[in-house]
Structure formats: structure tokens, C-alpha cells
C-alpha positions in Angstrom: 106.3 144.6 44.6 107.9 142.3 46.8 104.8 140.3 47.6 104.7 139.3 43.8 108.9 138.8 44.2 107.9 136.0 46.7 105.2 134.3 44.8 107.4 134.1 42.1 110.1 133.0 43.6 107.9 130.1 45.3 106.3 129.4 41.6 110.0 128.3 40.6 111.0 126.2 43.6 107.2 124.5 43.3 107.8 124.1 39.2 111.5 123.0 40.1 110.2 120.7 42.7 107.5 119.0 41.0 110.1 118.8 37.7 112.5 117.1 40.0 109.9 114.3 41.2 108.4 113.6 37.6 112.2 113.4 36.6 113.1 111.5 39.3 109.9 108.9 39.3 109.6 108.0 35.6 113.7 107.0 35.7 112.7 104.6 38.5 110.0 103.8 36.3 112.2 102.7 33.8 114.5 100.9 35.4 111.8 98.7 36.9 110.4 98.1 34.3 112.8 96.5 32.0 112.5 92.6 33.0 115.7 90.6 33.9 116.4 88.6 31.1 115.9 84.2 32.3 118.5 81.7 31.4 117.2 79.3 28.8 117.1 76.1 30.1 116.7 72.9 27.5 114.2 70.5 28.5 117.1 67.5 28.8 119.2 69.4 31.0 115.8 69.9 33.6 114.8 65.8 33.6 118.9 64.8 33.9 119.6 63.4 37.5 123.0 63.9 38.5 124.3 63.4 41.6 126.0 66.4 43.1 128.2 64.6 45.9 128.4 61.0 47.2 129.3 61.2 50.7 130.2 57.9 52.6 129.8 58.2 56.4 130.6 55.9 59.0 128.0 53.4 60.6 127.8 53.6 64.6 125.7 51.4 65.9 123.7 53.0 69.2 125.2 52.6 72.9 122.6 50.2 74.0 122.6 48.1 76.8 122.6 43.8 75.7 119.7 42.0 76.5 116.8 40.4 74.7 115.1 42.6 72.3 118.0 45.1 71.7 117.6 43.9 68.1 113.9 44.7 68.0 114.6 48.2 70.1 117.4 49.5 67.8 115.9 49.1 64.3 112.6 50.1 65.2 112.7 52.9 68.0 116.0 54.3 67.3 115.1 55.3 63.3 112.6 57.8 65.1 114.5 58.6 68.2 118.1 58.0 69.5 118.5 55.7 72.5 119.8 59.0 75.0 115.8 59.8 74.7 114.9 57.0 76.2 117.3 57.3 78.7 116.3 60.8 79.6 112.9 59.6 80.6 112.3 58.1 84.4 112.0 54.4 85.1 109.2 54.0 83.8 106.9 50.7 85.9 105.8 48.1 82.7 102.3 49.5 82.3 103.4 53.3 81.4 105.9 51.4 79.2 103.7 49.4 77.4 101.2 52.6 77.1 104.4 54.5 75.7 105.1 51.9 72.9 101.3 51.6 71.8 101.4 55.4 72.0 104.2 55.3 69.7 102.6 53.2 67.1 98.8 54.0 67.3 99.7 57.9 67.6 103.0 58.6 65.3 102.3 55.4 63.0 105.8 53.3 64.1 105.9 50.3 62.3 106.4 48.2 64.9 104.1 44.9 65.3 102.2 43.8 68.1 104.8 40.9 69.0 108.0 43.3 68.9 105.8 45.9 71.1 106.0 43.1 73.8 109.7 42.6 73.0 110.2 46.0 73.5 108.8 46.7 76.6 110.7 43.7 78.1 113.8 45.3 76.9 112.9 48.9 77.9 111.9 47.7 81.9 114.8 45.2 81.7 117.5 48.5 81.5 115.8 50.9 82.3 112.5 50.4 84.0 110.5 48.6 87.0 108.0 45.9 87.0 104.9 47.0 88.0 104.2 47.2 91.6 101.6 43.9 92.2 97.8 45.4 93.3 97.7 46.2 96.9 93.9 44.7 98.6 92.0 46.5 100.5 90.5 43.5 102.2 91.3 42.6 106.0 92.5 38.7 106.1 90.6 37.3 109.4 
């Protein structure tokens, strides 16, 4: 008698339990599956260009040192990469200079002509480079 007390008794919890879950599940059901009604948006409002906020910001021109070809140097070097970047880089000699411009515009597609290349590397080992150190010959002079 008390063997079929217990089966019973685990019959209700398993019917209550597996109640509970259908109950449970099929309200989650519902609530996911009612769709969150969209604004309406009119076509003229979506193609209407508005400015949100005009700001108005103060012009600084770049710490640069004067010589010849600062012009060149600040409107076509410094609208990729501000002037301290240079300046964290070593002395460069005129030939790693010259390959660092070309790199610049062959590479990352600066728009910087062949003329105003040489213009920059004059300016760029005038402040803050070296001229190339002249070819050392390996020839004895009798």
C-alpha cells in the first residue's frame, strides 16, 4: 500500500511539473511573439537633410619649424599625420627621407606630386634630418 502511496504521489508532482513547464513555455511563447509595433516614417521626412549642429572650431595652424617648403609640408603631410609624428621619428639621412615620402605616396596614395616630394624632403632634413653621408672609397690613393 505504501509503494502505490508513493507512485502516486510522484504521478502528481510529474503531472504538476510538466503543467507548470507547458504553462510556463507557451506564456513566453506569447509574449515573443507579438511583434513590436514600427514608427511609420513618411518618405519626405527620410530624403530631408537637416543639419543637427553647426559647430565652429578654431583653426590652429601646426607648430612647424620656417623654412622652405613648410607650405608644401603642412597641407600635404599634416592632413594624414600631425607634425609631432614626424618629430618622433630619428634624424633621418636624405635617402631614408626621400624613401619615406615615396613610400607615403606610392603606398598610402598621398597626393603629393613629384616636385613637392623634393620640396619636402628638403624641408624634412633641413629641421629635422642629416644629409647623407658622401660614399666612402675603398680604393688606396698612391
Amino acid at each position: 500500500m505504501q509503494t502505490l502511496r508513493v507512485v502516486v504521489v510522484l504521478l502528481i508532482v510529474a503531472v504538476a511539473m510538466l503543467a507548470y513547464a507547458l504553462w510556463g513555455r507557451s506564456g513566453r511563447e506569447r509574449s515573443a511573439a507579438l511583434p513590436t509595433p514600427t514608427p511609420v516614417i513618411p518618405v519626405s521626412r527620410l530624403t530631408e537633410v537637416k543639419p543637427v549642429k553647426e559647430i565652429d572650431l578654431e583653426y590652429h595652424s601646426p607648430d612647424l619649424p620656417p623654412g622652405p617648403g613648410q607650405d608644401v609640408f603642412a597641407t600635404q603631410c599634416v592632413i594624414c599625420h600631425s607634425p609631432r609624428y614626424v618629430l618622433n621619428q630619428p634624424a633621418f639621412p636624405r635617402k631614408t627621407w626621400t624613401a619615406e615620402v615615396h613610400k607615403m605616396v606610392k603606398a598610402y596614395g598621398a597626393p603629393i606630386a613629384p616636385e613637392q616630394e623634393k620640396e619636402i624632403v628638403n624641408y624634412l632634413v633641413s629641421w629635422h634630418g642629416k644629409e647623407d653621408m658622401p660614399a666612402q672609397s675603398n680604393s688606396k690613393v698612391k
